[in-house]
C-alpha positions in Angstrom: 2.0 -6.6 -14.3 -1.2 -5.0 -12.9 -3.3 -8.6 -12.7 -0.2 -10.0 -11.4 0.1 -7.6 -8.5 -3.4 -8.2 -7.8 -3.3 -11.8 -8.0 -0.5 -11.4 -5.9 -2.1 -9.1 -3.2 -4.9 -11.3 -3.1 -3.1 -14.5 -2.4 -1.4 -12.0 0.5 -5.0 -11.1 1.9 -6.1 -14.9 1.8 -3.2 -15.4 3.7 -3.8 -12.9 6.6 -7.3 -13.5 6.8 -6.3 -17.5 7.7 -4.0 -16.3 10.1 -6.4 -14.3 11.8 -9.1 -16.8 11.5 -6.2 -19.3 13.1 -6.2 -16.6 15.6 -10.2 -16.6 16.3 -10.1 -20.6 16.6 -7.1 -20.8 18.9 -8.9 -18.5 21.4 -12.2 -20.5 21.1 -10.4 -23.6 22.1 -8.1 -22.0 24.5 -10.3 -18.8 25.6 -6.8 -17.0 25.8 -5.0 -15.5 22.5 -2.6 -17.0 20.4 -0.1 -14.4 21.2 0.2 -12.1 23.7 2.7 -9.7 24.7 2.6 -6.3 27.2 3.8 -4.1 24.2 3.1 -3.9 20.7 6.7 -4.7 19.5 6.7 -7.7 21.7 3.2 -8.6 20.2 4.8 -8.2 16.6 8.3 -10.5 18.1 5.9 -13.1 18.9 3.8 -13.3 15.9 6.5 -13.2 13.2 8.7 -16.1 15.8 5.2 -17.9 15.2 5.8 -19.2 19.4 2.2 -20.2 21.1 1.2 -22.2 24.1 -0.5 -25.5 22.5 -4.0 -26.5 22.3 -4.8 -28.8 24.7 -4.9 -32.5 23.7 -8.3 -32.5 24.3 -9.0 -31.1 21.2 -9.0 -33.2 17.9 -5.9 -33.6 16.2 -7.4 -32.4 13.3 -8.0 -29.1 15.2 -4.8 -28.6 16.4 -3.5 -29.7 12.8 -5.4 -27.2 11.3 -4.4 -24.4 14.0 -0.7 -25.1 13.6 -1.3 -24.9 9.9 -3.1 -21.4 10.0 -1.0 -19.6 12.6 1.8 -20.8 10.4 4.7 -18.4 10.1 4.9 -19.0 6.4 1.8 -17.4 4.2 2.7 -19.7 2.1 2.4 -22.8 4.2 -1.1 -21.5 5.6 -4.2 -23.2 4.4 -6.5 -21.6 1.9 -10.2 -21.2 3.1 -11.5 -23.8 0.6 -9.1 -25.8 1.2 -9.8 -25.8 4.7 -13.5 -26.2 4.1 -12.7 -29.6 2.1 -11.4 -31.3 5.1 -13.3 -33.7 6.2 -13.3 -33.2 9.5 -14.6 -29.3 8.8 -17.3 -30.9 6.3 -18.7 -33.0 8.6 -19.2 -29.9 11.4 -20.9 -28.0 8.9 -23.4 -30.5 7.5 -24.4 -31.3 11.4 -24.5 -27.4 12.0 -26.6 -26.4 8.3 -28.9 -29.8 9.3 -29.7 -28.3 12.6 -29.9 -25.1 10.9 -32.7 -26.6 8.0 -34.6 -28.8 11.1 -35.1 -25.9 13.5 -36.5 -24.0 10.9 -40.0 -24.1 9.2 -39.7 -25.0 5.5 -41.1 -21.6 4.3 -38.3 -19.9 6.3 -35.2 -21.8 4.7 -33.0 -19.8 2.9 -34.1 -16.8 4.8 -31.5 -15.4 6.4 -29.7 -18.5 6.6 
């Protein structure tokens, strides 16, 4: 019962931490939050209705996908993190960023602080 409860908690804390990572990328594509709310009861009503203004097209559908999929109202619908970092389109940003990361810095200094 005990490994099951913390199996269970842990898939519970995966969960919140991709909703609030959801949360972090929705504002750095919309530079507003995700939910918003003059109270902290209407903040709560908005976040368990799972109601937010839309990305903006401009974004990639992939983006937006994976926004939607986060700020899910369902845990159980919600991503897990390496899940997320499989998708391609999250691959390929982070090979671009850890190339530009290894080719700004000299070779004696990779892996330092990286």
């Amino acid at each position: 019962l005990q490994n099951y409860n913390n199996n269970n908690n842990h898939n519970n804390n995966n969960n919140n931490i991709n909703h609030n990572l959801g949360c972090i990328l929705y504002e750095l594509c919309t530079l507003k939050h995700a939910f918003d709310a003059k109270s902290l009861n209407g903040l709560a009503s908005k976040i368990m209705r799972g109601t937010y203004p839309p990305i903006h097209r401009s974004y990639s559908s992939s983006t937006r996908r994976l926004v939607k999929e986060m700020l899910s109202k369902s845990p159980h619908q919600r991503p897990d993190l390496s899940k997320t970092l499989q998708m391609p389109f999250i691959k390929k940003r982070v090979a671009n960023f850890m190339s530009d990361v290894v080719m700004s810095k000299p070779a004696s200094k990779i892996g330092a602080g990286t």
